[in-house]
C-alpha positions as CSV (number, residue, x, y, z in Angstrom):
1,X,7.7,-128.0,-7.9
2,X,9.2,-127.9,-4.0
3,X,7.3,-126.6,-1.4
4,X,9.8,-123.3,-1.0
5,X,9.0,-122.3,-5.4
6,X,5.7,-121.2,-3.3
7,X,7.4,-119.1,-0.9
8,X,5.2,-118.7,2.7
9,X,1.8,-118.9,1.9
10,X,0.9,-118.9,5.9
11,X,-0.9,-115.7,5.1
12,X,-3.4,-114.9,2.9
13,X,-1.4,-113.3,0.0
14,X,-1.3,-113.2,-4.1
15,X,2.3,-115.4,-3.9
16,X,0.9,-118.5,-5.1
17,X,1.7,-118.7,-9.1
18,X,-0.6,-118.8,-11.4
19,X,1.1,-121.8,-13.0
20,X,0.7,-123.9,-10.0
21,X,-2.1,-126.4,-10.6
22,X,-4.6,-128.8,-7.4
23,X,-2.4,-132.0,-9.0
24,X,0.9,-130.4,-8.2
25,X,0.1,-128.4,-5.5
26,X,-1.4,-132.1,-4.0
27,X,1.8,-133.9,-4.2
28,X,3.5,-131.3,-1.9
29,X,1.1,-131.7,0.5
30,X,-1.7,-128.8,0.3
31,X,-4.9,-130.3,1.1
32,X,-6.8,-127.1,0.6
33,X,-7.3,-124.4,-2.3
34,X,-9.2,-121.5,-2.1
35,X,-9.9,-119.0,-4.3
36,X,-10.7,-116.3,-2.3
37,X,-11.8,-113.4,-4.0
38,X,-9.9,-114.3,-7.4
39,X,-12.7,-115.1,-8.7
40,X,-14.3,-111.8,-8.4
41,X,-11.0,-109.5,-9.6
42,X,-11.2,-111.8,-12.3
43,X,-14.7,-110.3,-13.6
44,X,-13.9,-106.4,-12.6
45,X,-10.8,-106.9,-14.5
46,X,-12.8,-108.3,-17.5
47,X,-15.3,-105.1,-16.9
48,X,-12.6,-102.8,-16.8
49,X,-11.0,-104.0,-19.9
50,X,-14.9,-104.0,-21.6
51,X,-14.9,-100.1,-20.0
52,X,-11.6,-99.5,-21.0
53,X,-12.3,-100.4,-24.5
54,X,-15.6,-98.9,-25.3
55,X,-14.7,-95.3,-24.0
56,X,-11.1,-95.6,-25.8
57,X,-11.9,-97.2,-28.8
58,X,-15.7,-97.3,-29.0
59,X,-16.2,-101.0,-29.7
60,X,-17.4,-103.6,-27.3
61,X,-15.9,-106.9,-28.4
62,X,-14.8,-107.8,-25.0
63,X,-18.0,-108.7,-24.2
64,X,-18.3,-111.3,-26.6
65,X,-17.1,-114.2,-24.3
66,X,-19.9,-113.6,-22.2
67,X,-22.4,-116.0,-21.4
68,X,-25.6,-116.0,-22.7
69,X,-28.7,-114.8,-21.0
70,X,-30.0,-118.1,-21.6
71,X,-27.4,-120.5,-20.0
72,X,-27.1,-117.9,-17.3
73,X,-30.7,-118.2,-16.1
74,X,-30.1,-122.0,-16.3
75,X,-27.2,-121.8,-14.0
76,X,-29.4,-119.9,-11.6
77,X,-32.1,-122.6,-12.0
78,X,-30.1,-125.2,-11.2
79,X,-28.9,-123.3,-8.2
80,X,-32.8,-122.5,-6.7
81,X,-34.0,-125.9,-7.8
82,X,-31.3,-127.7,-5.6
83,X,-31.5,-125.3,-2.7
84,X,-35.2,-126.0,-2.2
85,X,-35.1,-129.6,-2.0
């Protein structure tokens, strides 16, 4: 990869390709990744589809690869146990 496949990322904008992993995008010199809000679009796209599917086809089976309850409220745990000390 060469610093102009990226095109200018200067701005905030959805140019950067997907393909485009931190190891490659290191060796040209970005020091800095953010996600932005990707990470949100990501799950309204996966609640759209899981939306999308129930009301068109009236099976859920997008939801399967969600977490469980369980591992959730551990992730949360972790989160208040560290903030607190």
């Amino acid at each position: 990869m060469r610093p102009s496949d990226l095109g200018d990322l200067s701005q905030s904008n959805d140019s950067v390709p997907l393909w485009a992993d931190e190891g490659e995008l290191g060796k040209i010199g970005v020091a800095r990744l953010s996600v932005g809000p990707g990470v949100a679009q990501a799950a309204y796209a996966a609640a759209q589809r899981a939306a999308r599917e129930l009301l068109e086809q009236g099976t859920y089976r997008a939801l399967e690869s969600g977490l469980p309850f369980a591992e959730l409220n551990a992730m949360f745990a972790q989160r208040s146990t560290a903030k607190a000390e």
